[in-house]
C-alpha positions in Angstrom: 29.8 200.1 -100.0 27.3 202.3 -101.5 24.5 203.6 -98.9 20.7 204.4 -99.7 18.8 205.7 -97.1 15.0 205.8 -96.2 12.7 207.8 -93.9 9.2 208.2 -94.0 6.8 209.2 -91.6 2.8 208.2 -91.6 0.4 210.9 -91.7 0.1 214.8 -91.8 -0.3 214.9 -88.5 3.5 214.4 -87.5 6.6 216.9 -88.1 7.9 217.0 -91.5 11.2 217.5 -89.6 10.5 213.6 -88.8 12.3 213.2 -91.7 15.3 215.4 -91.8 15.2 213.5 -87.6 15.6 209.8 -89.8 17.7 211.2 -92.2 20.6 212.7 -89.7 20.7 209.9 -88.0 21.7 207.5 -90.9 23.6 210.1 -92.1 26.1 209.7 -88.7 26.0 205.6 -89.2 26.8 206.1 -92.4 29.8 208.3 -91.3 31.1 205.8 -88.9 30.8 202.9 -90.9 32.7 204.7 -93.9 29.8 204.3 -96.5 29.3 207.0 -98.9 25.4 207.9 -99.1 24.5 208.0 -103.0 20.9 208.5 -102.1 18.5 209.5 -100.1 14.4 208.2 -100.4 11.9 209.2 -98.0 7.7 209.2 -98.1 5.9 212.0 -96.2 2.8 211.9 -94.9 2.5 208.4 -96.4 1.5 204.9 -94.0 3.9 201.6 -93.6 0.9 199.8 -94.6 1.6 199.3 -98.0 4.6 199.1 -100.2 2.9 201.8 -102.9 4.9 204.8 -101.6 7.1 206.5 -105.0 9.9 206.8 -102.3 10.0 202.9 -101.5 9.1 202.4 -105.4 12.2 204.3 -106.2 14.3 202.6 -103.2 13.3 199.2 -104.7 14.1 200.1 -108.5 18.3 201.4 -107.5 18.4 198.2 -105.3 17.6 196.0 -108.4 19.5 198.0 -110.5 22.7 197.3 -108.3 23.4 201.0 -107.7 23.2 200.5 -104.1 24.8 197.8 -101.8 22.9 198.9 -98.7 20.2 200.6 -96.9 20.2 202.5 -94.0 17.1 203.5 -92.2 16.4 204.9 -88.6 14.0 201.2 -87.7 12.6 198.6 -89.8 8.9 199.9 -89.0 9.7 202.9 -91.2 10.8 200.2 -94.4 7.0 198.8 -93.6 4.6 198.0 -90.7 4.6 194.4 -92.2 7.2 191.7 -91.4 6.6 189.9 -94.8 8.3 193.2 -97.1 11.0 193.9 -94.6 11.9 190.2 -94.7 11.6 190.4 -99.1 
């Protein structure tokens, strides 16, 4: 089961260690759940309120390209702040 994962966080005013935070956190799921992590996307500094992020972009792309099976991230809020994309 090949793993993606995604952080982001919303504006400059948070920690860019926000990320690495998202990141290590998937990373130990990932571990326990035996999935090899081929990827890692994140946005910084960038809002949930729209899907035009390049890290999402890029998320998106490898998913429809089949080179991932699935896709860790630390809650769905950081996917989008929508319930309609999270759901696509």
């Amino acid at each position: 089961m090949r793993c993606a994962i995604y952080a982001r966080y919303s504006s400059d005013l948070q920690r860019a260690e926000s990320i690495e935070d998202q990141v290590r956190v998937c990373l130990a799921r990932a571990e326990r759940e035996g999935w090899p992590v081929v990827k890692i996307f994140s946005d910084p500094a960038i809002s949930g309120s729209t899907l035009i992020r390049p890290g999402i972009q890029a998320l998106m792309q490898a998913m429809r390209a089949g080179s991932i099976d699935v896709v860790l991230t630390e809650s769905l809020d950081r996917i989008s702040r929508d319930k309609e994309p999270i759901a696509a």
